[in-house]
Structure formats: C-alpha cells, structure tokens
ZAMARGU-4260 file (C-alpha; in steps of 0.2 Angstrom, whole numbers, plus 5000, padded with zeros to 4 digits):
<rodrens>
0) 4878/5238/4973 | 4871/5225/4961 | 4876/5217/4945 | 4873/5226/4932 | 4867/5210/4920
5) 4851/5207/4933 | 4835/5204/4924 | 4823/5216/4929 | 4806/5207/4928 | 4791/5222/4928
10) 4790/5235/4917 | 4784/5252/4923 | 4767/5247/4917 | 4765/5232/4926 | 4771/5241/4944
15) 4758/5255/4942 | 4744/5241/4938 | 4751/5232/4953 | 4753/5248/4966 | 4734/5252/4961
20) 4727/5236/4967 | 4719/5237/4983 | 4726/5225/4995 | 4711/5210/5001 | 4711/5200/5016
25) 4712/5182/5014 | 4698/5178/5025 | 4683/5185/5031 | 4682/5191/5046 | 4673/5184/5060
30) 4658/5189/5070 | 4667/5186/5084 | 4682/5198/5079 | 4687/5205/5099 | 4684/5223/5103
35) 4701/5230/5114 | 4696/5240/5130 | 4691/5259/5127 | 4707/5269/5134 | 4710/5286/5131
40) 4726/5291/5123 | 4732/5302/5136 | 4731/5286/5146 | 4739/5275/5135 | 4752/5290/5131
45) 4754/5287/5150 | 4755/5269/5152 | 4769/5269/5137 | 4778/5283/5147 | 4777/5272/5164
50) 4785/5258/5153 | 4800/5270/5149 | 4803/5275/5166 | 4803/5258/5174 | 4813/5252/5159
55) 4826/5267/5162 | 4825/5260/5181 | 4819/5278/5185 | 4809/5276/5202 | 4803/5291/5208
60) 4794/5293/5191 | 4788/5277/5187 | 4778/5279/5207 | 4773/5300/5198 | 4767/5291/5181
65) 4757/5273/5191 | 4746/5285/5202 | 4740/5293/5187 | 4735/5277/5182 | 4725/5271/5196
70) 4711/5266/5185 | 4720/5258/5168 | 4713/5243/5165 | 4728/5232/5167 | 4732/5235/5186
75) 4747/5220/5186 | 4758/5229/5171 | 4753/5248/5180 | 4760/5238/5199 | 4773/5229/5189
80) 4784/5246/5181 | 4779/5251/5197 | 4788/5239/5207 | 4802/5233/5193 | 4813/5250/5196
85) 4814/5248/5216 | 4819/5227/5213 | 4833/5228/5225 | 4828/5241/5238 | 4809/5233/5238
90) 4805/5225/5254 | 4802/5202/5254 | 4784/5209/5258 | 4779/5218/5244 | 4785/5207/5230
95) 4779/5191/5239 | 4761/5203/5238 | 4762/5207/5221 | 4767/5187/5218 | 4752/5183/5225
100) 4740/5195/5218 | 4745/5192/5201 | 4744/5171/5205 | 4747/5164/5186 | 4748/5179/5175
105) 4762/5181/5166 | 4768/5197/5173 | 4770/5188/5190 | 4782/5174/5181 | 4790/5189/5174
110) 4793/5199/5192 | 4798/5182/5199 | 4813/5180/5186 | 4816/5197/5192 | 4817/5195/5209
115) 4826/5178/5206 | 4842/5185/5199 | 4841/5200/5213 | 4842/5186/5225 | 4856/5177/5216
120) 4866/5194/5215 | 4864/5197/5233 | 4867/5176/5237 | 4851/5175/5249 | 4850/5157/5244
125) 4837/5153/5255 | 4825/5164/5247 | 4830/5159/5230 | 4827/5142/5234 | 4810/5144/5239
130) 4806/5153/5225 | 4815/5147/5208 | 4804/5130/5209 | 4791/5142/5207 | 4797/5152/5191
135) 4788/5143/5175 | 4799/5147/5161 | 4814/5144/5168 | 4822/5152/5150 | 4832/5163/5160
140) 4852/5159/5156 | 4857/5166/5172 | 4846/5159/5184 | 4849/5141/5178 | 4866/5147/5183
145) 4863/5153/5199 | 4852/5138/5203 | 4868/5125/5199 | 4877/5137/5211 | 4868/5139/5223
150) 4866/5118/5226 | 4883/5119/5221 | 4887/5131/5239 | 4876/5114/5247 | 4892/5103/5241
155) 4880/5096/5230 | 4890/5088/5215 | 4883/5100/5200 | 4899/5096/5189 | 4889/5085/5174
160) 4873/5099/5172 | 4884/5115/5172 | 4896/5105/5157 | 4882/5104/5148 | 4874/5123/5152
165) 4892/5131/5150 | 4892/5131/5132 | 4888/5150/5128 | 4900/5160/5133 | 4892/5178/5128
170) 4876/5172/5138 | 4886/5169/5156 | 4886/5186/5163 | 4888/5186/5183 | 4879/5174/5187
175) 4889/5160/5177 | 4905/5166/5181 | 4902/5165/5199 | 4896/5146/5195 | 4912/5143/5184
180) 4922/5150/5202 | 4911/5141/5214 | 4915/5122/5202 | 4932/5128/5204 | 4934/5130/5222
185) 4925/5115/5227 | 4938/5105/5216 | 4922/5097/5203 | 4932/5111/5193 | 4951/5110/5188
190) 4960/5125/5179 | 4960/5113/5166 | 4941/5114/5166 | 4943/5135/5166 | 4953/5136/5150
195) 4942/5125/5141 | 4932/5139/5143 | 4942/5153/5141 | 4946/5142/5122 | 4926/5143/5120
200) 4924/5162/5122 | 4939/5163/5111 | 4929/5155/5099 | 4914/5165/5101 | 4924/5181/5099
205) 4916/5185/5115 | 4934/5195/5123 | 4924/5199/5140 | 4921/5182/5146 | 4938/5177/5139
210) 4947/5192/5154 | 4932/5185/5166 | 4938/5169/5166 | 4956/5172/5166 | 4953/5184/5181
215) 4947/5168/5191 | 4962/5158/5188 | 4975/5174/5192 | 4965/5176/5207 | 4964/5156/5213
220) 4983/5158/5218 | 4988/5179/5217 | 5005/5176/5210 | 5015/5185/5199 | 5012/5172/5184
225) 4996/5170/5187 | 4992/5190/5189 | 5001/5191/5170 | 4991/5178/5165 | 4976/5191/5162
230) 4986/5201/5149 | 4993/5186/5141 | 4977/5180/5138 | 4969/5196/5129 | 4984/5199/5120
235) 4980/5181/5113 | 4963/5189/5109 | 4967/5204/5101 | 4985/5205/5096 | 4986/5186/5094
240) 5001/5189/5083 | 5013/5193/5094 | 5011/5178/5104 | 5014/5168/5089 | 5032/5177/5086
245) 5035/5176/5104 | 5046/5161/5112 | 5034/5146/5116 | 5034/5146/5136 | 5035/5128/5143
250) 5020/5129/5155 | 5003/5124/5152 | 4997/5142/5154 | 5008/5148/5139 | 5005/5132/5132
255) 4984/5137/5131 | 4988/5156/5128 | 4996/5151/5113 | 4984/5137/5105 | 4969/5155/5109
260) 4981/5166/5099 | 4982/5151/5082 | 4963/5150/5082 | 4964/5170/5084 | 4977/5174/5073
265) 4966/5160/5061 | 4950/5173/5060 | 4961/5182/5047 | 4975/5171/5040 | 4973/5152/5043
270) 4988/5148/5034 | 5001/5159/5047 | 4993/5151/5060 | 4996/5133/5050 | 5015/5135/5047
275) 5018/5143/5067 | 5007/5128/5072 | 5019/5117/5061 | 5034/5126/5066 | 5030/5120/5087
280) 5024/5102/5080 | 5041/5098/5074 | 5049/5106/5089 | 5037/5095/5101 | 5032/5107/5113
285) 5015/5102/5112 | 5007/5086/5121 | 4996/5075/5111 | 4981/5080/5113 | 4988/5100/5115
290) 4992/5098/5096 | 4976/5090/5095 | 4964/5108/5100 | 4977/5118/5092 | 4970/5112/5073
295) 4954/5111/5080 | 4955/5130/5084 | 4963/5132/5066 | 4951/5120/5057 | 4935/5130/5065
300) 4940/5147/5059 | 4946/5139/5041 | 4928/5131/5040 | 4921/5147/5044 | 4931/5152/5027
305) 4923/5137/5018 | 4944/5133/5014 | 4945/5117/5006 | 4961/5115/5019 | 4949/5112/5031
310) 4944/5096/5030 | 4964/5091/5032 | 4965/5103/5046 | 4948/5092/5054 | 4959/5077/5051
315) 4972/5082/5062 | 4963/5084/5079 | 4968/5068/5086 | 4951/5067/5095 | 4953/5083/5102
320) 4936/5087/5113 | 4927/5099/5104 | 4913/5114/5107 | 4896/5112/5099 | 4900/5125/5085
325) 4916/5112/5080 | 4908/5097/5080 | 4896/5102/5068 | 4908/5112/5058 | 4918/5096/5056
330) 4903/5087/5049 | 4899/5101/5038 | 4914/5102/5029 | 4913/5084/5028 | 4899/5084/5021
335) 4904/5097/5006 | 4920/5086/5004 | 4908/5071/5002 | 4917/5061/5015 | 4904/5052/5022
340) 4914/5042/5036 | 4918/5056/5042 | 4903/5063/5042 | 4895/5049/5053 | 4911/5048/5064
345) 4909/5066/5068 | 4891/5064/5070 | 4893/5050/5083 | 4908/5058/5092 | 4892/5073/5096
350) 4884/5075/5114 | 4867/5067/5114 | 4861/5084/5114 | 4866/5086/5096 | 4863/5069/5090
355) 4845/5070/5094 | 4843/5085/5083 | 4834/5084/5068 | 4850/5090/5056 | 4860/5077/5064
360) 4848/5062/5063 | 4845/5065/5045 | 4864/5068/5040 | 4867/5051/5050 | 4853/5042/5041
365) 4861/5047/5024 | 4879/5042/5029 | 4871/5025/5035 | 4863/5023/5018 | 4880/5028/5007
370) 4887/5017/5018 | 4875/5000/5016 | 4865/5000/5030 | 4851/5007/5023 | 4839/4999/5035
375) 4847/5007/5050 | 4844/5024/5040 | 4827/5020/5037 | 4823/5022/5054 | 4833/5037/5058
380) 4824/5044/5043 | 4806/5035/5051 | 4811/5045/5066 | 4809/5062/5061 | 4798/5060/5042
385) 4783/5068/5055 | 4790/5085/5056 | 4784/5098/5047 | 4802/5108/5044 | 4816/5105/5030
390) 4825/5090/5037 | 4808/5082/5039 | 4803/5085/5022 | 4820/5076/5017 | 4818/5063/5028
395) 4801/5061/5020 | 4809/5060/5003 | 4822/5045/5009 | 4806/5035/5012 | 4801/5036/4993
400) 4785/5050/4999 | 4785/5069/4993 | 4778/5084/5003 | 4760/5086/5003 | 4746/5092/5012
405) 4738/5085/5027 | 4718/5084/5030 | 4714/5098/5038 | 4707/5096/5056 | 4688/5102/5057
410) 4689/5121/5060 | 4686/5127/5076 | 4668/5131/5082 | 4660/5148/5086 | 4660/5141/5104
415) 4677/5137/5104 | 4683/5153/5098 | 4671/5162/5109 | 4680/5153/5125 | 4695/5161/5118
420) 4688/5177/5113 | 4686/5179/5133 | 4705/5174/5138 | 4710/5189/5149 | 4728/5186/5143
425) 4726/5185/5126 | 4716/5202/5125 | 4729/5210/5136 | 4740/5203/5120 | 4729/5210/5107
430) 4732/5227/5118 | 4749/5228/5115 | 4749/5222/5098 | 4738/5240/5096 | 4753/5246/5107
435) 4765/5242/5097 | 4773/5232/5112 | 4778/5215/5102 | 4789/5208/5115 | 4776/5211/5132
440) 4761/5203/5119 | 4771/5187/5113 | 4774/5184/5130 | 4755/5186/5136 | 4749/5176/5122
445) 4764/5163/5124 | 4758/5162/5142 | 4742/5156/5138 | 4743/5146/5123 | 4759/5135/5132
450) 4744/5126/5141 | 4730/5125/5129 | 4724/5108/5121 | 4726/5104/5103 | 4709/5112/5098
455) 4711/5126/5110 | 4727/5129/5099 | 4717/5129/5087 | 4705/5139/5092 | 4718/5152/5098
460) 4725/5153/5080 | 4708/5157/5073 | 4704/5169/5085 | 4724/5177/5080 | 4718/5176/5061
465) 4701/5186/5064 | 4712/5201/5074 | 4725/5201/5058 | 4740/5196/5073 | 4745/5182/5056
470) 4759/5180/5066 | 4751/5172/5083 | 4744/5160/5072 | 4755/5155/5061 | 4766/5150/5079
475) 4752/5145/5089 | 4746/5133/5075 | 4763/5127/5072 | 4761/5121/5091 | 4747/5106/5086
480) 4754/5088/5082 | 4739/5081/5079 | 4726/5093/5076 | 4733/5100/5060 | 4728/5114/5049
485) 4739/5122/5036 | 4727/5137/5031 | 4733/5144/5048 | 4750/5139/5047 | 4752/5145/5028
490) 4743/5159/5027 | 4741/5170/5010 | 4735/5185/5012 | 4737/5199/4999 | 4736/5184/4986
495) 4726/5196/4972 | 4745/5210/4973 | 4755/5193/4975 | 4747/5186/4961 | 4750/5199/4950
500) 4767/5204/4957 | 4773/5186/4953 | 4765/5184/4937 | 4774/5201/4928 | 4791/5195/4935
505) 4790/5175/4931 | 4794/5174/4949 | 4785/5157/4958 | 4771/5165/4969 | 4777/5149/4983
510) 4794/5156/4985 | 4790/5173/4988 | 4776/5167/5003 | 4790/5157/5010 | 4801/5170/5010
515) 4787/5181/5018 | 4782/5169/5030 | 4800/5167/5036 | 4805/5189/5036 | 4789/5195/5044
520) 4778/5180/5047 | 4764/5193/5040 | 4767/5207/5052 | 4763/5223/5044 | 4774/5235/5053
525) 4788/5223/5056 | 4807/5232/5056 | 4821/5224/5059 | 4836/5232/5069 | 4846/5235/5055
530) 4830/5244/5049 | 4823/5233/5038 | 4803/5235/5035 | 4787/5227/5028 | 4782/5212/5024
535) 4797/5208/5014 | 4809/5217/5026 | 4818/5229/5014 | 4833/5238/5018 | 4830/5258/5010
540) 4844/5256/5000 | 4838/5242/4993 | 4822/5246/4988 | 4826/5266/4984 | 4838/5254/4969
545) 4827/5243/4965 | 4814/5256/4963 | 4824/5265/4950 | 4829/5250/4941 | 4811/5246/4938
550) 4808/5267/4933 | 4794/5270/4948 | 4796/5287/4947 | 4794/5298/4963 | 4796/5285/4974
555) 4799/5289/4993 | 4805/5278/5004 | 4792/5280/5018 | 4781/5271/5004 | 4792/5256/5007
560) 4779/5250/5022 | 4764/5249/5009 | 4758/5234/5005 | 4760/5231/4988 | 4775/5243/4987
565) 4783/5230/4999 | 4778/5217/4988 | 4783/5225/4971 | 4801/5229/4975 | 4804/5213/4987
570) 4799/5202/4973 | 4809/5211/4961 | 4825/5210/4972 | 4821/5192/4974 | 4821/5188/4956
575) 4836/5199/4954 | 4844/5186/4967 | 4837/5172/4956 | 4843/5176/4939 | 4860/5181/4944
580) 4862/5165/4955 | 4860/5152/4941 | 4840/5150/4947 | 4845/5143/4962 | 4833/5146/4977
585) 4844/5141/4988 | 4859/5154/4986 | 4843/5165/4979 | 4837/5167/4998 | 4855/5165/5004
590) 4858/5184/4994 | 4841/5191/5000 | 4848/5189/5017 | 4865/5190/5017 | 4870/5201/5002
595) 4873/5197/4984 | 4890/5194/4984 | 4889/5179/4999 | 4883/5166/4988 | 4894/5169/4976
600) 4908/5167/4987 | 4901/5151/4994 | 4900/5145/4978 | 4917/5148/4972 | 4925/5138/4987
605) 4918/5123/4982 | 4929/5109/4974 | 4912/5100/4967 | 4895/5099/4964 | 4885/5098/4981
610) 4866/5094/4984 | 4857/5111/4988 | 4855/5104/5006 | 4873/5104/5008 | 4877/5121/5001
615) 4862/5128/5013 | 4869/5117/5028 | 4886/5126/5027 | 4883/5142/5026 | 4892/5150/5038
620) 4882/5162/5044 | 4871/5155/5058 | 4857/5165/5055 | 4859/5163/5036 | 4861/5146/5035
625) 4842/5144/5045 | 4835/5156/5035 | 4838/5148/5020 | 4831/5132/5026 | 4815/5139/5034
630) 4811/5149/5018 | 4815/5131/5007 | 4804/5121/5015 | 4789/5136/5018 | 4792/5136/4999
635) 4788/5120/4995 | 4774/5119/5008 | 4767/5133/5000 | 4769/5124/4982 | 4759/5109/4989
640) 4743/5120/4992 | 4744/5130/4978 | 4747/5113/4967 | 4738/5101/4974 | 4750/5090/4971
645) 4766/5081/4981 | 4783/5093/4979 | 4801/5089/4980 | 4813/5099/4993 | 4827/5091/4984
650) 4820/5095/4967 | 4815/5112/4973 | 4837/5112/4981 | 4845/5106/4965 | 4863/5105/4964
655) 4878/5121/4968 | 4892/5118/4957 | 4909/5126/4958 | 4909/5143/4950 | 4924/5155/4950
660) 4919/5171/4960 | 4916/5184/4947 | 4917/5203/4949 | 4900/5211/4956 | 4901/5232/4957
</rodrens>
C-alpha cells in the first residue's frame, strides 16, 4: 500500500501523449546487423523439448527427441542434452569423445564440470585429477571442494585454502562436507574447527548445513553425547529459546550449542538474548574468548536491526574471530555511529581478501584522513579513483576531481565487427537470445568475449548493440580498461518516451536510466522471479496501483511489458519514492527495491545525520544495499553525458537524517 500524500507527477493527459509515442532506437542499425540460422519451428519447438527432458534427467526421451534432431544446426547442445541425463551411467569413452569433439566450445567446459563432480561423487580421484586442470571456469563451488579433497586424501596439507573457500555455508552441498570430514580426520581439522562452522551456517540461517556438520562430529566418536549432540544443535536453530532457559552444561559442546541458540534467539529479540548472555557472564561459565563469539553472534543479528545497541554489543567481542558478514557489519555500524577508530580497527582486523575490496579500501582511506594521515589515504584513495563504480567515484572526489566522461576510444571498424559478426559462439548466443534461453546465451557469449582484446571487446559490444542484446554490451564494454567507450556502456534507448516521461513528472531523466541500467540492463522481456517485468521491472500490483493513481483507464496488466507503459508507470512509482523520501535518491532506489516502508525504517534508527554513502553502506539487505549503489553511481554517470559537465556522487547522496518512523497504510 502507499502513502497516501505521494505526489503524483503526470496527469492523464500527459500519459496518453506519452503511451502514443512510438518508441525509437537509439542507434542506427548496422549493415552488418547478423542474420540467425533458418530453423523451423517444429525444430526449435523440438530442440526446446530436448532441453526439458535432459533438464528433467529423462534419458530415454532426451535419445527419442536428439534423433529427431540429426540435422539442427548446433550438433554440440543436440549431443550434449543428449548425453547430460545418462552422466553417471555414461561410459569414460563416450564423454572423453564428446570432450574432444567439442575441443574449446563452451558446452564441452560445461560437460566437463559435469563429469567433474560425477567423479567427485563417485571418489574416482584419478580421473578427476586428470581432468579438473582441464576445466576453465573453474566457478563451480563444489568442485573447488572436491579438488582440496581429493589432494587432501594425498596427505596434502590443504588446511589454509579450504579456510578461506569455507566461508558459504548454503553453497557447501556434498562435496564440501565430505572436505570439512576429510580435514577433520586427517587432524588439519579440530572439532574446534567444525563448530566454527556449524556458528557460520547458524548465521546464514542455512539449518541444513548446520545438522550436516553436527552429524560429522556425532559420527567422529558414536557416543551417546555426541549422538544428542545433532538434536541439541537444531533445537539451537529453531527452538533456540529453550536452550537459553535450560541449565548451562559445563562442556564445550553445550557451551557452543548455547552461544548458536543467543545469536538464534537474537533474529527476533536481541535484548533476551543480552540479559541471558549477561546472566552466564556473571556466573563465569564462559571462557574469554566464548564470551567473546557469544556478542559477536548477538551484535551481528542487532546490526541486521540497525539497533543503536549494536555498536556496544561490537565493543564486547574481545577479539573474537569473526565471519566475513561480521567484520563488515562491525565497520558498518561503526561507521553510522561515526566512530572512526573503529572503523579502521575493524577494517584492519579483515582477511586480505576483504581489505583488498574496493568498499574497504575507500572506508580506510576516509578513517585515515579523519584521523591525520591524509597522505596515507590519498594513496588508498589513488588506488582505486580508476574504477568506473560508486566507491571509485568517491575515491575520485577525495582527490579534489568529479565524475566525468572519458574520450571515447575510436569506434570499432566495419572489419572489426565483421570478424565478430563470424564468431561461431557468439551467433549460437544470438540463437538463444531469440530462444528465450538467457542463461545458455550469457554463457556462450561469456565464453568468447573472456578471451577477446580490448578492441575485440569493443567490437563485440557493437556487434551486441546492432542485434538489440543492450545487455551484452553494456557487460562486455564494461570489460575494457583502456579502450573505453561510454555510449556502450550507458546506453539510452527510448530517450524521445524517457524524455517526455521525465519532463511531465519533474523526475531527472539520469536517475531513471540508472535505475534501468541496473533492473534490466535494457532487456526488453526481463522478469524477475518474484515476477517483476520490463524495462523497469514492475511488480503487477504495483503498476495495476500506480496505473489508477494516475487515471489510465482500462489498463491491463499484460500492457505492463510495453515500452512506454513500462516507462510511464516505473517512473511515476520512482518519483512517488522520491517525494515521500525527503528527495533523497538514495532511500528513493532503496523503496523501489525493497518496499516503501524500508527506508523509512532505516531512517528512523538512526541517532544522526549520515552521509548518503553511509545510509546506502548499511542497508541490511545484501542485495539492497548494491542495488542502491549501482543505480547511484549509473546515475551520476548518466548526468555527466547528458550535462557535459563533471558531477558529484556525494552531492548527488546528500545527507539521511534521523526521522521518526511515521505510519504508512
């Protein structure tokens, strides 16, 4: 539901004017503009069934549906669902063969990785050897598990690599698991070691990996203690408060179980788990450094919360070791409490792994430079000013510079395009574009553009732009360090329906592309699996209210996928957003993508005003909290081209004050 003091921006004139305008393409299409390979729909209707069957792991009608399809012109995806279903019953032989036949294509990378964690299911370690150097993406979680097992079998020490890959508990399927027992029968693992990750998948919420893990521990000794220690610790999971009225055991199991049931019983009500937390600290039955993760599991779940306790809570951990997700809540809360010491202890106290990213680096340079040491944080911020994203456009701004745009490379030639025009792999991706197959097309054209130059980059993205795939070029442009050219990587189509859209509400033209840019990257059929659509990615509740708000009479919701329709009522919800978040972009794109009421309740826990890059940094929402980011600093990349002129992310971020959360219906 929305406020019902929203400004509503277009009249019912000024839709109807925009909703008639015929939508334009930005560019003008290219002589060169591929022609897909002629195939019949009762073929394609075929090769879409063959998909399904082989995706459903139905054998015997994958084979019925692939002789039908002896002459389709891609032979490797017609072998491959072919082949994928029988994975396990397949014979070395065959796959090897269709390895070799398909030498390079993506599709043989893709059986390979198949093939890989068959072998790693069925421990045939010798094979897997041979073959995982082989596999080129190496992206799959599982098999850089199996790997570290399978050297770890060799009594090679593996301990320091899977303490850095075991971070993600909902990711660790079998394969991890098996690694996590392999580590802890060869002793580079103690049960210590094993409840540190039961703690992180009580973090995660992830309650399967949690029981996983605590199987391997009952199972290390098949006692009585350790065969209740399973229930114990999913009753910590999900009935955490029973083990918090329950008499404090003096083991280290029960010890463990109980520090999983605070930050459990934390999701819900931080303070109960403070005062039983208090309770066992003036009875001492904690260690040190048990009392220590105890706040950290509290202090993680009241950050989630954004409760001004936190930052207290963050004070108690004693140097507790923490997961990733901890050590940067800690900073973040610091950071909204203005501490800056604690902002660069925390940032220091990170794995390199953290450090090194870009948030990090800029955070540090800014508590070096509140701190006196403002040529350290110049080089921090020297470090990462190159980078087109948000925290390199603040970094940019520490330097005394403003965003603008770069000289444009020299546009790709008709030869260069034509060499691309003839990539075999890239048309296969144009095919299931026209498919409708998203995922198998960005993995062809990913295939091929990871080992392209800087001008074949460029090239490529041209080549994307004159077959309308906006979002191929806007990622494969993005690629180039050097060779740079923002036309590809900003695109504006539609700029005549955006125009008018923008100038009927007041709304600034460069924050609605940013947003675009960021929902759909331009895909015209994009839907998202909560069911939002078009460019602007509108939920049908949404735009069926926004389209009465604005009297478009007999509106339908399968109009919500036209062009300017899309446009209309996703701009008009955007400046909704804006005039009832105090005009701020930042908790603006926060409400698009989170709700209305989110930002609000961000706001109204804070205790002062912060800069717009800290109320985005926390928000607590992972994918909210990017979002808001990416569409800022589009924004603002966008405003440089339209302007001609240097912007200001932090103009462009203001200032959050405190506001008391008000009632929205």
């Amino acid at each position: 539901m929305f406020h019902p003091t929203w400004i509503i921006g277009p009249v019912l004139a000024s839709a109807l004017m925009i909703l008639s305008a015929s939508p334009i393409a930005y560019a003008q299409k290219s002589t060169l503009h591929s022609t897909y390979p002629i195939y019949s729909t009762s073929q394609d209707n075929n090769f879409l069934a063959l998909r399904e069957a082989s995706r459903r792991n139905e054998a015997g009608k994958a084979a019925d549906l692939a002789v039908r399809l002896s002459d389709y012109p891609m032979p490797a995806y017609v072998d491959y669902y072919r082949l994928k279903p029988r994975i396990q019953t397949a014979s070395s032989n065959e796959i090897r063969d269709f390895l070799t036949r398909y030498d390079g294509m993506a599709i043989a990378d893709r059986l390979r990785n198949d093939w890989l964690l068959e072998l790693g299911r069925q421990r045939d370690w010798n094979t897997f050897d041979e073959q995982y150097p082989q596999f080129v993406l190496k992206d799959d979680y599982q098999l850089k598990c199996y790997s570290l097992m399978s050297r770890a079998l060799k009594r090679q020490s593996v301990v320091d690599e899977a303490r850095l890959l075991l971070t993600s508990p909902k990711d660790y399927g079998v394969a991890c698991n098996a690694l996590i027992m392999t580590l802890l029968d060869n002793g580079e693992f103690s049960r210590k070691d094993v409840w540190a990750q039961i703690r992180l998948a009580a973090e995660a919420n992830a309650a399967d990996p949690a029981q996983r893990m605590a199987q391997i521990l009952a199972g290390e000794n098949n006692t009585a203690s350790d065969n209740n220690l399973v229930s114990k610790v999913m009753q910590a999971m999900t009935d955490p408060e029973k083990i918090l009225t329950q008499e404090l055991g003096s083991n280290y199991a029960a010890r463990q179980i109980y520090i999983i049931a605070l930050g459990r019983a934390a999701k819900t009500n931080p303070a109960r788990s403070v005062n039983a937390l208090m309770e066992v600290e003036q009875e001492k039955k904690l260690t040190t450094q048990e009392l220590g993760l105890a706040w950290t599991q509290i202090a993680l779940q009241a950050s989630f919360k954004l409760m001004p306790e936190a930052l207290d809570y963050w004070r108690r951990i004693n140097n507790a070791p923490l997961s990733l997700d901890a050590s940067q809540w800690q900073v973040r809360i610091a950071l909204r409490a203005g501490d800056w010491k604690l902002v660069q202890a925390g940032i220091d106290a990170m794995p390199l792994s953290l450090r090194n990213d870009v948030t990090w680096v800029y955070w540090k340079g800014r508590a070096l430079k509140q701190s006196g040491k403002s040529e350290e944080a110049r080089k921090l911020f020297l470090s990462i000013a190159d980078q087109n994203n948000f925290y390199g456009q603040l970094a940019l701004e520490e330097l005394g510079q403003k965003t603008t745009v770069p000289v444009s490379a020299p546009a790709p030639t008709t030869q260069e395009i034509q060499v691309i025009a003839n990539n075999p792999g890239l048309l296969r991706a144009l095919k299931f574009f026209a498919l409708n197959l998203r995922q198998e097309g960005i993995r062809e054209w990913n295939w091929e553009v990871r080992k392209m130059s800087e001008r074949e980059l460029l090239a490529a993205a041209e080549f994307a732009r004159q077959n309308d795939v906006l979002d191929r070029m806007v990622s494969t442009s993005d690629r180039t360090k050097t060779e740079i050219d923002f036309s590809q990587r900003f695109p504006t189509p539609y700029r005549d329906v955006l125009y008018k859209t923008t100038q009927s509400t007041g709304l600034e033209m460069a924050f609605v592309y940013g947003l675009i840019r960021q929902e759909s990257r331009f895909i015209l059929n994009a839907r998202s699996s909560v069911g939002a659509s078009g460019l602007m990615q509108l939920m049908p509740t949404t735009a069926q209210h926004v389209a009465q708000k604005i009297g478009l009479r007999n509106f339908s919701i399968n109009q919500v996928n036209d062009i300017a329709t899309n446009i209309l009522l996703g701009s008009t919800y955007l400046n909704m957003m804006l005039a009832n978040l105090d005009g701020s972009q930042a908790m603006a794109a926060a409400g698009y993508n989170a709700g209305p009421r989110r930002p609000r309740s961000w706001q109204a826990t804070l205790n002062q005003t912060v800069e717009g890059a800290i109320f985005a940094e926390s928000i607590p929402f992972t994918e909210t909290r990017n979002y808001v980011k990416n569409v800022l600093s589009n924004a603002n990349y966008y405003a440089a081209i339209f302007e001609n002129k240097p912007q200001s992310l932090k103009a462009r971020l203001g200032t959050v004050s405190p506001k008391e959360l008000a009632f929205m219906p």
